[in-house]
C-alpha positions as a Markdown table, in Angstrom:
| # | Residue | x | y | z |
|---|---|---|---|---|
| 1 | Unk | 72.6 | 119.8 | 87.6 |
| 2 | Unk | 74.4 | 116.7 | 87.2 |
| 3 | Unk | 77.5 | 115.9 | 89.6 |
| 4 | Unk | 80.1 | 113.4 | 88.2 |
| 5 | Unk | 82.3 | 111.8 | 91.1 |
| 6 | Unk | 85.8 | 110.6 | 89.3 |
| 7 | Unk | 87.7 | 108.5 | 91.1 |
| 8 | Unk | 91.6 | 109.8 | 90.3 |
| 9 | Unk | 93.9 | 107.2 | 90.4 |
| 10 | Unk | 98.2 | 107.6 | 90.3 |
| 11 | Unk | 99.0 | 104.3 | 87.8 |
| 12 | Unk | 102.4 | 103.7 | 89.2 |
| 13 | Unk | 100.6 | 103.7 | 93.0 |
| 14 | Unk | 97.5 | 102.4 | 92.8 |
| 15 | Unk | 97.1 | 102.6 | 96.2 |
| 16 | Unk | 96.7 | 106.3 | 96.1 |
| 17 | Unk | 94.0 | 107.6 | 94.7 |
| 18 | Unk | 91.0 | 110.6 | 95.2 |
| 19 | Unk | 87.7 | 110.5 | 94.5 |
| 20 | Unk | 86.3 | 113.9 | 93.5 |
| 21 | Unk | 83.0 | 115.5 | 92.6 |
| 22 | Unk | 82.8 | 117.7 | 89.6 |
| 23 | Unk | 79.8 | 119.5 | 88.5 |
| 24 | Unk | 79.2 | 118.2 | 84.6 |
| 25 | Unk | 79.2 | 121.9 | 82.9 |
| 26 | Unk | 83.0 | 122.0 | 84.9 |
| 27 | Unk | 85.7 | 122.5 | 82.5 |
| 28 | Unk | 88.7 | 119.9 | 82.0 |
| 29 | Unk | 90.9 | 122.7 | 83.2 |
| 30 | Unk | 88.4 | 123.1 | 86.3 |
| 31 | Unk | 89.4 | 119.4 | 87.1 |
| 32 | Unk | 92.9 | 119.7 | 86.2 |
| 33 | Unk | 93.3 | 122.2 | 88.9 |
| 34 | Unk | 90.8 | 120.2 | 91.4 |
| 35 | Unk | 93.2 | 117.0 | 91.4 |
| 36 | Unk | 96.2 | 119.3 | 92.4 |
| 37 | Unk | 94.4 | 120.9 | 95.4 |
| 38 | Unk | 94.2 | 117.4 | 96.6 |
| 39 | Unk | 98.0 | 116.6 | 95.5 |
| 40 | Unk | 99.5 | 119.6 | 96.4 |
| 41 | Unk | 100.8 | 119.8 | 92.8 |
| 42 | Unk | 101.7 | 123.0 | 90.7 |
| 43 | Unk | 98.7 | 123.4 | 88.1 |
| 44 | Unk | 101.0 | 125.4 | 85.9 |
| 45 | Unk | 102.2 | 123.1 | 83.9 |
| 46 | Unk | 101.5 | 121.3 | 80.6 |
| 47 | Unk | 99.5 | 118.2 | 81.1 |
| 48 | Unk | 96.4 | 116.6 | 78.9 |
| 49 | Unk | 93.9 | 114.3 | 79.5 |
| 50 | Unk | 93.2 | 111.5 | 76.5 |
| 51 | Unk | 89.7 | 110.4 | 76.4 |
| 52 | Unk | 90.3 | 106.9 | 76.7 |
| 53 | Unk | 88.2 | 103.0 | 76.7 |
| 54 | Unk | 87.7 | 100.5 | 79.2 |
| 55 | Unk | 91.7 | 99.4 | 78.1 |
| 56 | Unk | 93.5 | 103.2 | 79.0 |
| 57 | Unk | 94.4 | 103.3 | 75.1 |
| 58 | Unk | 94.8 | 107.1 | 74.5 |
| 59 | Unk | 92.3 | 108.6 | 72.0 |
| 60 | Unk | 91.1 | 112.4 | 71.8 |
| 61 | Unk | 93.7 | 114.4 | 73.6 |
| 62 | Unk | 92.9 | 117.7 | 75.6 |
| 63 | Unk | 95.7 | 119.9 | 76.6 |
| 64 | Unk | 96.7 | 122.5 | 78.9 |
| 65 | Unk | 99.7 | 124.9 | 77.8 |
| 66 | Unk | 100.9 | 123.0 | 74.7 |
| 67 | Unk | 103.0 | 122.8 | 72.6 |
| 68 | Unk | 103.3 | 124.6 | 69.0 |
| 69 | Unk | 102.9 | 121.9 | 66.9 |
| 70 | Unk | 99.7 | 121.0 | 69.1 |
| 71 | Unk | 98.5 | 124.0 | 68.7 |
| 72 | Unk | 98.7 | 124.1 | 65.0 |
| 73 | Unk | 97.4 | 121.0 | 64.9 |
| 74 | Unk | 94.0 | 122.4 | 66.6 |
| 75 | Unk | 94.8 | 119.9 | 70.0 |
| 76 | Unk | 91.4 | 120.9 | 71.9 |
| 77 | Unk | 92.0 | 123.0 | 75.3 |
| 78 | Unk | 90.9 | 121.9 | 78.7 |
| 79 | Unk | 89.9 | 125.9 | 79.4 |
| 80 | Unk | 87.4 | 125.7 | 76.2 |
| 81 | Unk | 86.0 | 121.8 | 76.9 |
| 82 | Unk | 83.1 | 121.2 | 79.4 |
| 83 | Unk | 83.4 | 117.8 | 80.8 |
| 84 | Unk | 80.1 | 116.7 | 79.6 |
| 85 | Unk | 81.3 | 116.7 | 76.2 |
| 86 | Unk | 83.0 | 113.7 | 76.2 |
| 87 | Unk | 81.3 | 111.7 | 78.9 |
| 88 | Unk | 79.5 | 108.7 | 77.1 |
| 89 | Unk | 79.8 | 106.3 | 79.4 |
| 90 | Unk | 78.7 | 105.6 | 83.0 |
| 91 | Unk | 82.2 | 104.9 | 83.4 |
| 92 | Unk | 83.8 | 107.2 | 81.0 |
| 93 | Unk | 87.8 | 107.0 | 81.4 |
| 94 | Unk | 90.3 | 109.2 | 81.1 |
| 95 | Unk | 94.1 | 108.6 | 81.1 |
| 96 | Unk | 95.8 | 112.1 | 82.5 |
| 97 | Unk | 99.4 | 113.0 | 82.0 |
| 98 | Unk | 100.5 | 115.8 | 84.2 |
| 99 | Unk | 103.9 | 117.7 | 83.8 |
| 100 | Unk | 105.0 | 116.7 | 80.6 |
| 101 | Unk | 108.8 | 117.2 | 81.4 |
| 102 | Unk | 109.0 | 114.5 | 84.9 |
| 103 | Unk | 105.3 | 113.2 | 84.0 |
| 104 | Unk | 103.0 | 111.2 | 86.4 |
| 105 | Unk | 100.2 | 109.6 | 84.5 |
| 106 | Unk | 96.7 | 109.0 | 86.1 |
| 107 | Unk | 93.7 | 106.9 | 85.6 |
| 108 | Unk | 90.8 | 108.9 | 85.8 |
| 109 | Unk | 87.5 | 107.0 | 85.9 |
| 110 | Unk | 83.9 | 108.2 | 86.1 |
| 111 | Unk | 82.2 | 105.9 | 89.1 |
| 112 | Unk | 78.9 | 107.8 | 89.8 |
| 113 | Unk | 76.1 | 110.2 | 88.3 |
| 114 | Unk | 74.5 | 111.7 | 91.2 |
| 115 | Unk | 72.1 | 114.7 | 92.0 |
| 116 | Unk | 73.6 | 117.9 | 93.1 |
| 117 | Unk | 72.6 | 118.3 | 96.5 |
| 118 | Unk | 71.7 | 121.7 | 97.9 |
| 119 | Unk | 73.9 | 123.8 | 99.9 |
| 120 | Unk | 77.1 | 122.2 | 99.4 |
| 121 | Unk | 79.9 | 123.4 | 96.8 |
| 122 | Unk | 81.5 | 121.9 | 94.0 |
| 123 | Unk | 83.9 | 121.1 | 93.5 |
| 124 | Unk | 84.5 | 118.6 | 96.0 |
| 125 | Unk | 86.9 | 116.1 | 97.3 |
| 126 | Unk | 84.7 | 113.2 | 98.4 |
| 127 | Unk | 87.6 | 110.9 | 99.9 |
| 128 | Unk | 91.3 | 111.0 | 99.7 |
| 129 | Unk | 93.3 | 107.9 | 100.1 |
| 130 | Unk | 97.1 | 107.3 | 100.4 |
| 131 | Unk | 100.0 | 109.4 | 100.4 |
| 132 | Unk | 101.0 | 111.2 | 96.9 |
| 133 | Unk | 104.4 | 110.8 | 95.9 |
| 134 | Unk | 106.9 | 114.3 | 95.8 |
| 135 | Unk | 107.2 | 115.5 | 93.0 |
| 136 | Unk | 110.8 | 115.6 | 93.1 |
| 137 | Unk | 111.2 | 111.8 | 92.6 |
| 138 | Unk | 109.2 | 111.7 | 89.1 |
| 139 | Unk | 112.5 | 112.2 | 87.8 |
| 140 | Unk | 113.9 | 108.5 | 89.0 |
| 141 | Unk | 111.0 | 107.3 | 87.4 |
| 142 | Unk | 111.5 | 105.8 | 84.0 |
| 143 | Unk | 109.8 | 107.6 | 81.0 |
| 144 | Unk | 110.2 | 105.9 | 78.1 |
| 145 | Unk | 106.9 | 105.2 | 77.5 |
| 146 | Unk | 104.9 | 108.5 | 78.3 |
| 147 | Unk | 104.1 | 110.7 | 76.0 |
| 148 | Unk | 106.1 | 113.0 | 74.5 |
| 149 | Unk | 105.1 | 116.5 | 74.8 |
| 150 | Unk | 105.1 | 117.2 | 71.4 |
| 151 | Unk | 103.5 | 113.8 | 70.4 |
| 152 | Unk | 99.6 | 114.7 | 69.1 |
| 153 | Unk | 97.4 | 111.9 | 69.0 |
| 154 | Unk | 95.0 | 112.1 | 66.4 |
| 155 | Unk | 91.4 | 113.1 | 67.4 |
| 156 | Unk | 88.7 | 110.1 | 66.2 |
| 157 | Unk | 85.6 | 110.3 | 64.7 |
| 158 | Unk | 83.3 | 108.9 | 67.8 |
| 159 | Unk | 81.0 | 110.9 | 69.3 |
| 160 | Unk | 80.6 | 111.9 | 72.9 |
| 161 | Unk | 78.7 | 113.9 | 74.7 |
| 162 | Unk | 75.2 | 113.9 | 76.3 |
| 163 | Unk | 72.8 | 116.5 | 76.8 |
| 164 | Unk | 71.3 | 118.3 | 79.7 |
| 165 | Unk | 67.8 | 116.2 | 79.5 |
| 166 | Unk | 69.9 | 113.2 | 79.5 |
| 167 | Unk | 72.2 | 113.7 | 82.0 |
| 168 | Unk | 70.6 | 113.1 | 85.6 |
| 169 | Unk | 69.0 | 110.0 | 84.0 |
| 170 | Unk | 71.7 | 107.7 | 85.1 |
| 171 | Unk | 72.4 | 109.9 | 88.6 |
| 172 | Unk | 72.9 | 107.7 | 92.2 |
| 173 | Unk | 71.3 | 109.3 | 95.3 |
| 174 | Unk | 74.0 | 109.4 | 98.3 |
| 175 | Unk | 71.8 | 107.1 | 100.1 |
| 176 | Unk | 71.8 | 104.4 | 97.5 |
| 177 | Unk | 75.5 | 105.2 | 97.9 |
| 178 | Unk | 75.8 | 104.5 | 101.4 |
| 179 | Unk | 73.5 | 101.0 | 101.2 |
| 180 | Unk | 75.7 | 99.8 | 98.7 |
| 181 | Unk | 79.0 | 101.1 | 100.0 |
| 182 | Unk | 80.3 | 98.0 | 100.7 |
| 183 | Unk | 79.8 | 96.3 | 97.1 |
| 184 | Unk | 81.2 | 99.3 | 95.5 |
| 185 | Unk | 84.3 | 99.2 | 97.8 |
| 186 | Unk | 84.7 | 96.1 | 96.9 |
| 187 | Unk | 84.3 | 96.4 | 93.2 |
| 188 | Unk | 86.4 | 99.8 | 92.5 |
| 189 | Unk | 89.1 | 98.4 | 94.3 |
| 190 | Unk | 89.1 | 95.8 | 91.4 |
| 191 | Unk | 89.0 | 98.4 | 89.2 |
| 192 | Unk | 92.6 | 99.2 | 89.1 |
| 193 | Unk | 94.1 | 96.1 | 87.5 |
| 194 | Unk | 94.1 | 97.5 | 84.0 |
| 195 | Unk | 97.1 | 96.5 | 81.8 |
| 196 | Unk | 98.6 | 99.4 | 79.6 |
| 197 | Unk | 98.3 | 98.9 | 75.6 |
| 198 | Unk | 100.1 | 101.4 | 74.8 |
């Protein structure tokens, strides 16, 4: 089976981030609830994630507890969507809105493919750096450009997904990991000067 290692990213501290391992047949809810063991965060509570491109422009949405009008409007639920579905990328992004009512947004970026090694359990935090903020203080934070709860963004047309044959062919071995820890040190922590189009 396929591990994908996300690296989770708060945009408004981009020092602060966790990089977690997810197995690919996980669930979006399944890493919904991993980022909050690591936050300390209460899961229960409507967020989505928005598959998103290399800019953080919000496409697909996938939501936990939404609203009505997203429901009618057949929103797609993290507890029915397997991550692998919309991984098409070797560095598939994500832009994650958690607590709708005092919102933090996240960045949510797919770094390595790698083999799932035996013995060990997934989910997994593979490193945690920085402080999170309380939640608390997400209501001094100004909001006028998240998304509003009952905003749906209208699913696209593109096609995601990969199958099971396909999905270790892009995979890193931990030891390639550790030769070339350095380089990709150095290159994800370029990785968080996006600017917002939205």
């Amino acid at each position: 089976m396929a591990i994908y290692r996300f690296r989770v990213t708060f945009e408004d501290y981009e020092d602060v981030y966790r990089e977690i391992d997810m197995p690919s047949k996980s669930t979006f809810l399944d890493m919904h609830e991993e980022i909050h063991k690591t936050t300390g965060y209460a899961t229960d509570t409507s967020s989505s994630f928005y598959v998103s491109n290399d800019q953080w422009k919000k496409g697909t949405e996938i939501a936990f507890k939404p609203t009505q009008r997203k429901k009618d409007a057949e929103v797609l639920l993290m507890e029915n969507i397997r991550l692998s579905k919309f991984i098409d990328d070797p560095h598939q992004k994500f832009y994650y809105v958690y607590n709708f009512d005092r919102p933090y947004d996240f960045q949510v970026e797919l770094i390595k493919i790698l083999k799932e090694e035996a013995g060990k359990d997934y989910p997994a935090l593979f490193k945690s750096v920085g402080q999170v903020p309380k939640t608390m203080t997400a209501a001094n934070f100004p909001v006028s450009d998240a998304v509003e709860e009952d905003e749906f963004v209208e699913e696209d047309d593109t096609q995601y997904g990969v199958d099971d044959e396909d999905e270790l062919d892009g995979f890193d071995s931990e030891d390639e990991d550790e030769d070339e820890e350095g380089e990709g040190e150095e290159e994800r922590e370029g990785s968080n000067g996006y600017e917002d189009e939205y």
